[in-house]
Every structure is written in structure tokens, then in C-alpha cells.
N, C-alpha and C positions, 0 to 999 in steps of 0.2 A: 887382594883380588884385583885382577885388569878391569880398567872401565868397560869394557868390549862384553867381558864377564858379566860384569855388575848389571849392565844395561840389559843384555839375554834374558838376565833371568829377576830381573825387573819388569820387564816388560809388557808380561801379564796380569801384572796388576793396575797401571798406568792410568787407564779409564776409569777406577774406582779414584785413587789416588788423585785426580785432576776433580773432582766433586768437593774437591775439601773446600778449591777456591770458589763453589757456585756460591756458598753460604745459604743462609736466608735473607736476600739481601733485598728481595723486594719488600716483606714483613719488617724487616730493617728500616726500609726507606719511609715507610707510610708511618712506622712511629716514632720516628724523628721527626714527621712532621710533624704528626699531633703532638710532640712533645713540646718542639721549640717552639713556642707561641709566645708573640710578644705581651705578656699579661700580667698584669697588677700581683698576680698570687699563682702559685704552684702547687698543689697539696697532691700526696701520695698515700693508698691507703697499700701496705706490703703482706701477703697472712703467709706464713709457712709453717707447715705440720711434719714433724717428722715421727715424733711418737706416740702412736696409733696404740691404742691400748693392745689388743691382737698381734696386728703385724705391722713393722715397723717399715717407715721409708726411710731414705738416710740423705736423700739431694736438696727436700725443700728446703730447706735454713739456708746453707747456700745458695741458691736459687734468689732468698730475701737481699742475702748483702751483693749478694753482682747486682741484684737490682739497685737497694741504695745508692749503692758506689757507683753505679752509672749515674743515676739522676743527679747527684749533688755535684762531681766533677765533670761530666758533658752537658748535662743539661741544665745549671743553675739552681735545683732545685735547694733549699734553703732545709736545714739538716730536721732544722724545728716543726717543720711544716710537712715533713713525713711520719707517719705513724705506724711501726713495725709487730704485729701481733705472732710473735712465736707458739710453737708447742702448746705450754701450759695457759696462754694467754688467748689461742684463740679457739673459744669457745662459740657457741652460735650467738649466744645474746651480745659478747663483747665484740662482736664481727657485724651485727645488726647497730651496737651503739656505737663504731669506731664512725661507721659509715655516715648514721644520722647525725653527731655531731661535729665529725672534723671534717666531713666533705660536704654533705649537703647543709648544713647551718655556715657553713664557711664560706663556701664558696661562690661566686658571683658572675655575674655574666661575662663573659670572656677570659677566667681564667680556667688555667689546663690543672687536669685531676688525672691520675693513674691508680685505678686498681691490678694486685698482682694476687693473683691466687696460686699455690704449687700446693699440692695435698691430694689425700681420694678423691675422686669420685663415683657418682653409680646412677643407675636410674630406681627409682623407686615407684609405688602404684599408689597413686592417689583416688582410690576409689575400685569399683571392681569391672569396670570395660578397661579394655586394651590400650586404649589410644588415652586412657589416663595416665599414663607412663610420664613420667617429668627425670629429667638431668638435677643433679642436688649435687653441693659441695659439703663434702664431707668436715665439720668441725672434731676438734679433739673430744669433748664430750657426749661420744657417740659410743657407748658402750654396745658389746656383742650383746644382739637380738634387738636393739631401742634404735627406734629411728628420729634423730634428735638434727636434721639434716637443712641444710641453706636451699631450698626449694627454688628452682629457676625461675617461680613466678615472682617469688621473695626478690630475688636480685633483680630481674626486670624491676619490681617498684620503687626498689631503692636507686636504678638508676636513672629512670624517670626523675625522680624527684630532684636532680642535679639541676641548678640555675644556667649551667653553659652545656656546649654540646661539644666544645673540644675536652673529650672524653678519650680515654683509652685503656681498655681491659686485657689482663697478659693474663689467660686462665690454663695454667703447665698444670693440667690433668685430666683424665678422661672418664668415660662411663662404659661402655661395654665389658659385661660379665664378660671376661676368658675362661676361668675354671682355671689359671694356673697366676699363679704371681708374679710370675719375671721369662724371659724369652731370651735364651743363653744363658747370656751375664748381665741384661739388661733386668731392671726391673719397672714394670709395671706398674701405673699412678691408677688403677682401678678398683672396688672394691665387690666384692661379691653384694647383686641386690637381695635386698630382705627379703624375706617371706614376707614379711608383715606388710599390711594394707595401712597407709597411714587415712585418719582419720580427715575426714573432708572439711566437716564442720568446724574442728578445732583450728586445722590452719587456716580458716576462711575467716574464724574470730581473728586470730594473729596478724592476719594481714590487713584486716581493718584498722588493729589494734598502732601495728606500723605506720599504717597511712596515715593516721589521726596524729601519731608523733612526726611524722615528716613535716606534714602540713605546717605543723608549729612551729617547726625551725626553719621552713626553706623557702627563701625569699622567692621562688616561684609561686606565680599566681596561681596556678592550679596543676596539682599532682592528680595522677591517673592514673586505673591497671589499664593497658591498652595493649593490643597486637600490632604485631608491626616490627622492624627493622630498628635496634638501639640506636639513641643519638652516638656517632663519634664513632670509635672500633673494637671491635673485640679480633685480641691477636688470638686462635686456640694454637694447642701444640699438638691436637689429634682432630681428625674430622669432621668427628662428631662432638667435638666441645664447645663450639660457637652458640652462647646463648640466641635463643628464637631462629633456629637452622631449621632446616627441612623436617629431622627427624630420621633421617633413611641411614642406615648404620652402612659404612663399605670399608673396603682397605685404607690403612693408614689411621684407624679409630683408635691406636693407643699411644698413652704418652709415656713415654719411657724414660727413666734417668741410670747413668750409667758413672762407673766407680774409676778416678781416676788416681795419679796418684798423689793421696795424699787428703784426696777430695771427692765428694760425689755430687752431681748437679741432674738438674735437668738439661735434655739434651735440645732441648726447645729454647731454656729461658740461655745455659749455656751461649748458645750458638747464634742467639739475637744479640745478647747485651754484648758478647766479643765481636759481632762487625760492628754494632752501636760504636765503640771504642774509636775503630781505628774508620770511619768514615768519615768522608768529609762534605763540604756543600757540593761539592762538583758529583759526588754521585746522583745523577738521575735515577726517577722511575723504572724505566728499561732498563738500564743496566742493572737494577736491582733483580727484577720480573727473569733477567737471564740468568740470576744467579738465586733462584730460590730453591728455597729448601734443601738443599743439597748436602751442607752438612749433615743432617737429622738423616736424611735418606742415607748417606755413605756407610754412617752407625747404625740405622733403625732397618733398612730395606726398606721393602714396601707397610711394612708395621704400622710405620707414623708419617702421617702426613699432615704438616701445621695448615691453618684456614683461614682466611681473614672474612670478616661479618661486622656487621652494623651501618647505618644509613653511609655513610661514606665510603664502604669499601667499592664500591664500584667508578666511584674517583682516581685515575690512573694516578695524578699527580698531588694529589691534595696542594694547590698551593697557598691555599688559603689558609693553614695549618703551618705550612715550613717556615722554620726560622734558624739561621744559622747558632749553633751550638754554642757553647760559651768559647772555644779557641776552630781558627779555621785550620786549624791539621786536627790528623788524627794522634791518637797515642796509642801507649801499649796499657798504660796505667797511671797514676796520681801516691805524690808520698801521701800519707796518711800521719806520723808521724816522725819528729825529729827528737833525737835526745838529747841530754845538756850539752855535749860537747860540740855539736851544732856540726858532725862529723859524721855520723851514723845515723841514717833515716828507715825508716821500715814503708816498703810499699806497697799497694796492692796493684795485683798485675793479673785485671779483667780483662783487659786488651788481648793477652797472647793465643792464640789458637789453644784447642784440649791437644792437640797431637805436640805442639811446642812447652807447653807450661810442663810435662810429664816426664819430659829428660830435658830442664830447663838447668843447664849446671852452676855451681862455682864459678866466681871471676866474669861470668855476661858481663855485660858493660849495658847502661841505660845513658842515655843525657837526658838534663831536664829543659823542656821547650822551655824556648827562649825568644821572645818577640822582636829583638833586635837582633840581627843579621850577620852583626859584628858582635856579638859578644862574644866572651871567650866561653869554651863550650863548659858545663860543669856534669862530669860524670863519673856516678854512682856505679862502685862494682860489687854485686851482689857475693856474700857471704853465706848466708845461707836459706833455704827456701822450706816454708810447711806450707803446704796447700798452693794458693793463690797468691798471698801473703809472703813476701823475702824479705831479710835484711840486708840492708845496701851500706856499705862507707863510700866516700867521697876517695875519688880517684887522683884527684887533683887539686888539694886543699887548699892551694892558691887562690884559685877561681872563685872562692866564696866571699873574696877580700872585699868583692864588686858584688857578688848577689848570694844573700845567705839561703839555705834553706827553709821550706815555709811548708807547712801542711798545707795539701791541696795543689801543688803545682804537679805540672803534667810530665809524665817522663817518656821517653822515646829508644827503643833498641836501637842501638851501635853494633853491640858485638853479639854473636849468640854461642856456649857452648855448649857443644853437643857430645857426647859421650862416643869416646874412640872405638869402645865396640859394642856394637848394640846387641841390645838382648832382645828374645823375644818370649812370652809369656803364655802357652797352652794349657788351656783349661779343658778340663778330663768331665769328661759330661757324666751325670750319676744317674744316666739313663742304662749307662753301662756295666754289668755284672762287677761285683768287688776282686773276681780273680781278673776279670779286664783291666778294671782300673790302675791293680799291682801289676801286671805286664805293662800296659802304657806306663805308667811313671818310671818303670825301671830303663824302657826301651828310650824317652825320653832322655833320661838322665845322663846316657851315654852323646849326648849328640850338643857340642859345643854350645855355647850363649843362648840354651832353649832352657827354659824352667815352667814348673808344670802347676797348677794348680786346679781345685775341685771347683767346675759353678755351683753357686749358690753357696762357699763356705766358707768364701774368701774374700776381704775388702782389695785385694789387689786385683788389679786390672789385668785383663787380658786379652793376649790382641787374637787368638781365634779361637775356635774347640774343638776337641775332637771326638765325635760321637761315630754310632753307627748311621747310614744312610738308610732312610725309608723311601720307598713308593712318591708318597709325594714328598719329597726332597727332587727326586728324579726329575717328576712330572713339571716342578718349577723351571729347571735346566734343563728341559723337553729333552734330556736324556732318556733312550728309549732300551736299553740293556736290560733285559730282566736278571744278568749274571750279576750286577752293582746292587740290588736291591739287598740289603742287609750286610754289604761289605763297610770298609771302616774311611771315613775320608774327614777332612778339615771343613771346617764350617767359621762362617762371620761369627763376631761377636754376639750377632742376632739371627743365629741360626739362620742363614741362608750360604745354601751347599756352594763350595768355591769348586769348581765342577772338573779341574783338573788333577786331583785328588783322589779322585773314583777307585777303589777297585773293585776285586770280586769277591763273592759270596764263599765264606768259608776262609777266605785267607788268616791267617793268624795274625794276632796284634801286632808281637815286634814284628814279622815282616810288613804289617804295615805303615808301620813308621818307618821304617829302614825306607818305603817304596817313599814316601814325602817327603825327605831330607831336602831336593833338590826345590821344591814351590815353600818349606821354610825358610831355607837361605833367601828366596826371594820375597819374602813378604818382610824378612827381616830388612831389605837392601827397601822394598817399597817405605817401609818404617820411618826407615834413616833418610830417608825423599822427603817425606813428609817433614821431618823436625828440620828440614830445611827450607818450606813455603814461607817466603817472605814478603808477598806482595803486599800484604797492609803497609810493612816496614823499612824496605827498600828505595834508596835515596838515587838507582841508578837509571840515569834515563834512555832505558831505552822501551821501543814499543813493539810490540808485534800485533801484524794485521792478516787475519784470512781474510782474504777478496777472490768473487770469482770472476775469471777470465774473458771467459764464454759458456753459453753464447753471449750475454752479456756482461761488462763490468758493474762488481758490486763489490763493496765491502760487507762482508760476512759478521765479522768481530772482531774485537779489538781488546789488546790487553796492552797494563800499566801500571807500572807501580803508582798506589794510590797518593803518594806524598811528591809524587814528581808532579802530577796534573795540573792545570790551570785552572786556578778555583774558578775564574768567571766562564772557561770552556769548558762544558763537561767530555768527558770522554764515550764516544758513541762505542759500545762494549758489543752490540748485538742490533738487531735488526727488532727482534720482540724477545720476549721472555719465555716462546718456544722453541724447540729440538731444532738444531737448523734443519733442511732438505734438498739434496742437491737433487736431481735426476741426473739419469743415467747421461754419460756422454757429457757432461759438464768437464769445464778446466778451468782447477781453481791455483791458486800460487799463495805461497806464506811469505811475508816481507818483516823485513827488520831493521828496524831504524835505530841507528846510533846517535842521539843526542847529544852525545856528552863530547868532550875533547880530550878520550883518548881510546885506544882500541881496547875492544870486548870479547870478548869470549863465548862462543855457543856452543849446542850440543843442540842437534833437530830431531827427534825420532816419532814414531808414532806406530800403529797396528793395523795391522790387516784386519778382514772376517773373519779370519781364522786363528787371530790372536796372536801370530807370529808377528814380530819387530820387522818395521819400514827403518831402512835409513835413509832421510831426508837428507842432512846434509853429511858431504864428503870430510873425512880424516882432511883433507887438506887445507879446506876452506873453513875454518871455524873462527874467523876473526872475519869483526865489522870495524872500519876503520874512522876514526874520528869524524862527527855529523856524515855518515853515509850510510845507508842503506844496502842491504844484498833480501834477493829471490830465489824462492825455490816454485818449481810449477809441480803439479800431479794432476791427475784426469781422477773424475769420479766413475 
């Protein structure tokens, strides 16, 4: 395919695609600060459920180990002094006693605690008015009809009872009944609420029954139920999961986890702990605030929207909390284990993006950070990979003559491979009649590197689906054709209509795949873009800046690969952590700076309103030549 090609019909996706880099990088930034605190003690309490007696989840357990695996190789957190309650172990009483004695008997004034919750959740009625409704976290030993549930006023007292206020809650799950389980091929961390009214009096003894045990253990002077805004933060991963919130339920209230390959996560805890990885001190506030949520939104839409709550969150900087990490770069990941031959290390690689880790090949190349300057580099070439998890040998056995391999050391991408022809993966929605679905699969079948699978019936990932188009599919893409309502078109992972896909009402299946051939080739060529975002990882220095012109000059934004930056300078990324807006009649210019000492390579394009390709820069000019800079102007 010509680059000319490739870019055409790329094009259209570009603006989704550039979301991968927003991250959540402000929820990022604020719990790295509550993380890195200089303190005597670290304790982490992790719960994840994935085996629901009913219906199962499949992301929280991973969810738990990207969590550990962050805190103990970025954050220092000491392996003993985290407490992991899986599946069969977390039950309510053992989730009520993990909390009274390893965090609040433990813990002391100024040291940092993380609770991480990934499981159901729901609202339940605590008595018979309306406004009795409480949020509860759903334990394994919650059988179909019994409400045997972590009541929000429950974890308000337990967090109360913490001797420090550098606190931080990661809660990857929601409460709003949907009446459906999963949204595409996303599914849904929510559980249908009970009928049942739970009993007033009984949890009123229990919570007494708590307070009188906290009491006992927690070297605070006085534990209390009280209202009010939690010490420290609660990160949620939907809008309504912030303990002590408003209450008012709106878009973005579910939390979703989604199936990659090899692996299923939450797309919340996912998408936090992989910038956690590769961030370093020099990320500021703003720059995070400009890049939030944006993963979760690229996969979720408007679905999920994460939230930050408790006394602190209205601190743009917490500095009083930030502490640099255990190494000042970022990584991709940490070996975990070496075998005898002191040749083959196995590592975990939470650092990489979900769109990198998914066609992460044979042969990549890692190096292992290395503090001195001059060492000779020592890098691991992956063999082979299951999940997150790869096996590495040593690429240059020499180098270990000077530094052997050691559990816990940080590793870094060199090389990436990426698969020569990409595939792409259509999922066949089962909203769709069964003589549909056998015309899609066959129509499918015919059309190179596309493979088709059923949502909901299948652990492999996919990257869109194809259903029928409803009414409000339309009304979303304020597409206004009454001829498209009921015709056959492509949709996100998360069911939101990809609007160039449309047809009309009545068309037949295979001709409607025959009509989308040309926006598959491009989601496939958007794909292979993506398994190529390497700003976490990239050692090349150059920068690009929007600034406008006039009427005034300003710098706009700023991008950088993150490991070139000046840890004591941060990099000004944005102006705030909202939408830029130019007004009409504005002249803005894109600049590019070459750092490095030797010439670079570019490629400039960008979209109209109307989603057709700008070309910024000319075929002729696509080199910046050693430490210099070249401009491009456009008018808003």
C-alpha cells in the first residue's frame, strides 16, 4: 500500500486514535502523589472478584497484579506489607478484617495505605424511602436473592478510622442497574439491585459492632460515622463510584473491563497503572488534567467516565503528597524472575499500552535501566509472551559479566515488533437474526486479514462490530436520514455508531460488507498506527508545539517524548486540562524542533470538519535538520 493510500484512508480515524496519548493522566498524576510519600510504612489493602457465583467477571484478578506490580517496582511498596484478597478469599467479614488489622492497627500517622477494589457493584435500599439508597461493594459471598454487601457507610468507617490522611482508594466498579451485562464486547462491573430491603437495625448493630473493633486497634484517638468528604482520594472508574458523591447518577456511570489478548482488565485500573509505569517526576498537574481520561473514553465513549473525590481532590497539585518514584525514568516494566542459567529472565510488562501489549511480537528488544550512563547496555529479547507476562533471554551475554540479572530491575523498549500484516477482528452482534449472522461471517470471510467473531461468546478481542443501526445510534451522530435507520453499519467496541458506515434500510448483508471494505482497510491501517504510539518510550528528541500566532502569541501545547524531558523542567503540554478554543479568524503555526544531531523524518497531516485529510506538510520538506526547527502556519 502507498503511504499517500495508507494516510487517505487513515485519516478518518486520526482523532480517535490521538486519545490513546490523552491517558488518564491527571488521576495518574494525583496518585502518584498520594503514593510517593516519604513514610516510615506503605501498606496496601488489593480485593478482586472475578467469580461471582451467577455471572462471572474475568478482569478483576488482573486488575489486583497490575496493581501490585506497580506499587512494589514504582512505588517501593515492600511485597509483605500488601495484602491481596482474591475470589475465594474475599468475602465481607475477611475484607472488614483485612482492613481493621493490616491498615488501621498498622498504620501510623504519616504513612501511605492504598485500597483497590475491582468487583460489582450496586445500590441497595436500606430501609423503605427513596433517598435510603446506598452504593455497596459487592463480596464473593453474596449469593442470588441475599444481600450480604460492603455498605458505603461501612467503608466510610473503616476509612475514618486510618491514623494518616495520605490515603488513596482505586474503586474499578460501579452501581447503576443497566438491565444488560456488557455493552459491545465491553463488560459491565455492575450488578442488578435486589428487591430486597436490607434490614436497618441489623447493619446499625454491625456498625457498631466495627466501631468498637476499630477503636481497639487504631491508634487514633477518636473514630467516628461522620458526613463529609474522605481524608486522601478516592480514584472511581465511573461517575457514580466515588464514595460520599452527590448521588445524581449521568453519563459515564459504568465501569467497564474489556478482553485483550491473552488478558482481561479493567479499563480504569488498566489505563492508570500503564501511565503510572512510564511517568516520570517532570509530569506536572496540567499536563496530566490535559490528558485525562482519554483512554477509557477512546474504548468506553461516553459510558465511562473515571472521577476523582475526597478532601484532596480539589488540590490541583497535591504537593504535599508527591514524591519521586523509586527510579527517575519511566519503564515499560520490571523482570520479576531469573532462572539458573542467570540467561533467561521472565517479565512483567504493565508499562506497555493495551493497543501495544496485543500484537507485542517475537524478538522486541527491552534494556534493563541502568543508572550509570556508560554502562554497557544489557538487552533482553523476548521469546515469548502470555498475557502481560513474557519470556526474555539475554541478547548479549557479555554484558552480564558487569551486572547480572536480579529480580526487580526496571526494563525499558528498544526495539518493538509488530506484525507485517495486521489483522483485524469483527465481532457479529447477536442482536442480529442467525440467518444474518451466517451471511456476515461468510461475507466476512472473503475479505483478506478480517476475522469475525460473536460478542459475548468469545474471549478474543475485537476491534469493532457489526450490527444493525437503530434510531438513537443515529440521534447520537445527529445523523438525520430516516433511510439508515435499520440498515447494517460498523460500530466501536462500545457500541458507538462509526458514522461513515451508514447505509440504507433494506440493503442486504453481504452487500453491506462488500459497501465497508474501504473504512475496514482503514481502521485496520488506524490499528497498525496505534501499535506504533511510542511516546512513553521514545528516546528521540524532538518536540512539537501548537502556538497561536494571532492575534496574539501563545503557546497552545506541547508534546515530548517522555524520557527525553528535563526532569527538573517540566514540560508545559497545555495551557489547562480543557478542549483548546480558538475563535474564528485566529493564526495558529505547528513548530518542530530537532534536538538531536542528526536529521529527522516527518509526516504532518491533520482533518478538516468534514473529516477529509489536510496536508500540512509538503512531500518535499519532510526533514528537520540537526538542532533546527521548521513551521507550518494555518488560520482557524
Amino acid at each position: 500500500m502507498k503511504r499517500r493510500d495508507f494516510l487517505q484512508r487513515v485519516g478518518w480515524m486520526t482523532t480517535a486514535m490521538g486519545a490513546l496519548q490523552t491517558g488518564l493522566a491527571r488521576l495518574g498524576d494525583r496518585y502518584a502523589q498520594a503514593l510517593a510519600q516519604p513514610t516510615s510504612r506503605k501498606l496496601a489493602l488489593l480485593v478482586g472478584i472475578n467469580q461471582y457465583a451467577d455471572t462471572a467477571l474475568n478482569g478483576c484478578v488482573t486488575d489486583v497484579e497490575l496493581q501490585r506490580e506497580l506499587l512494589i517496582h514504582r512505588f517501593g511498596f515492600n511485597p509483605s506489607d500488601i495484602l491481596v484478597l482474591t475470589d475465594r478469599e474475599a468475602t465481607r467479614q475477611k475484607i472488614v478484617e483485612a482492613f481493621v488489622h493490616h491498615l488501621s492497627a498498622q498504620a501510623g500517622s504519616g504513612d501511605t495505605i492504598v485500597f483497590h477494589f475491582s468487583g460489582f457493584g450496586r445500590r441497595v435500599k436500606l430501609g423503605e424511602t427513596e433517598n435510603a439508597m446506598q452504593n455497596t461493594l459487592v463480596p464473593i459471598d453474596n449469593a442470588q436473592g441475599t444481600v450480604n454487601d460492603l455498605l458505603e457507610n461501612t467503608l466510610q468507617l473503616l476509612w475514618r478510622s486510618l491514623s494518616t490522611d495520605r490515603v488513596t482508594a482505586v474503586l474499578d466498579t460501579s452501581y447503576i442497574d443497566t438491565g444488560n451485562g456488557a455493552i459491545g464486547n465491553l463488560k459491565i462491573r455492575s450488578r442488578p439491585s435486589p428487591s430486597l430491603i436490607l434490614d436497618r437495625e441489623v447493619e446499625s448493630d454491625f456498625a457498631a459492632q466495627l466501631l468498637s473493633e476499630v477503636q481497639a486497634v487504631s491508634s487514633k484517638r477518636q473514630v467516628q460515622e461522620r458526613s463529609g468528604p474522605l481524608p486522601g482520594v478516592v480514584l472511581a472508574a465511573a461517575s457514580s463510584a466515588a464514595l460520599a458523591s452527590s448521588g445524581s447518577l449521568s453519563w459515564g456511570e459504568k465501569a467497564l473491563e474489556a478482553q485483550w489478548n491473552g488478558f482481561s482488565a479493567g479499563l480504569f485500573t488498566y489505563a492508570l497503572t500503564q501511565y503510572l509505569w512510564t511517568a516520570t517526576p517532570a509530569t506536572t498537574l496540567h499536563i496530566s488534567l490535559s490528558r485525562a481520561t482519554g483512554v477509557v473514553e477512546q474504548l468506553a465513549g461516553p459510558h465511562q467516565l473515571p472521577t476523582l473525590a475526597g478532601q484532596d481532590a480539589s488540590v490541583r497539585s497535591l504537593p504535599v503528597y508527591y514524591l519521586t518514584p523509586n527510579a527517575p525514568w519511566g519503564a515499560e516494566g520490571a523482570i520479576s524472575a531469573v532462572e539458573e542459567d542467570g540467561k533467561t529472565a521472565q517479565l512483567w510488562l504493565g508499562g506497555l499500552p493495551a493497543s501495544t501489549i496485543e500484537a507485542y511480537g517475537v524478538n522486541s528488544i527491552l534494556t534493563v535501566a541502568q543508572t550509570a550512563e556508560d554502562a554497557q547496555p544489557v538487552e533482553l529479547q523476548i521469546r515469548s509472551r502470555e498475557g502481560l507476562t513474557v519470556k526474555a533471554k539475554l541478547r548479549n551475554p557479555e554484558a552480564t559479566e558487569l551486572s547480572a540479572l536480579q529480580p526487580g530491575q526496571l526494563v525499558q523498549e528498544s526495539v518493538r515488533m509488530v506484525p507485517r500484516h495486521q489483522s483485524l477482528t469483527v465481532a457479529i452482534s447477536t442482536e442480529l437474526e442467525r440467518i444474518e449472522r451466517v451471511d456476515a461471517t461468510s461475507a466476512f470471510a472473503s475479505i483478506p486479514h478480517v476475522s469475525t467473531t460473536v460478542t459475548g461468546e468469545s474471549v478474543q478481542p475485537a476491534d469493532c462490530l457489526f450490527s444493525k443501526v437503530k434510531e438513537a445510534d443515529l440521534v447520537k451522530i445527529a445523523a438525520t436520514s430516516a433511510k439508515s435507520e435499520g440498515s447494517y453499519g460498523l460500530f466501536s467496541p462500545s457500541q458507538i455508531l462509526i458514522a461513515n458506515t451508514i447505509g440504507e434500510k433494506g440493503e442486504a448483508v453481504k452487500t453491506a460488507v462488500r459497501r465497508i471494505v474501504p473504512q475496514l482497510e482503514a481502521l485496520r491501517a488506524a490499528k497498525l498506527l496505534r501499535q506504533t504510539d511510542n511516546l512513553g518510550s521514545s528516546r528521540l528528541r524532538v518536540k512539537a508545539v501548537l502556538e497561536m500566532a494571532a492575534p496574539r502569541e501563545q503557546i497552545l501545547m506541547q508534546r515530548q517524548p517522555i524520557r527525553t524531558q528535563n526532569p527538573d523542567r517540566p514540560l508545559r503540554e497545555s495551557l489547562d486540562n480543557e478542549m483548546l478554543s480558538l475563535s474564528i479568524g485566529s493564526r495558529i503555526r505547528y513548530r518542530l524542533d530537532n534536538q538531536e544531531a542528526f536529521p529527522v523524518y516527518f509526516l504532518l497531516f491533520g482533518l478538516d470538519d468534514t473529516g477529509s485529510i489536510i496536508s500540512i506538510s509538503r512531500p518535499s520538506s519532510v526533514a528537520i535538520s540537526p538542532l533546527q526547527s521548521v513551521q507550518k502556519s494555518a488560520s482557524s
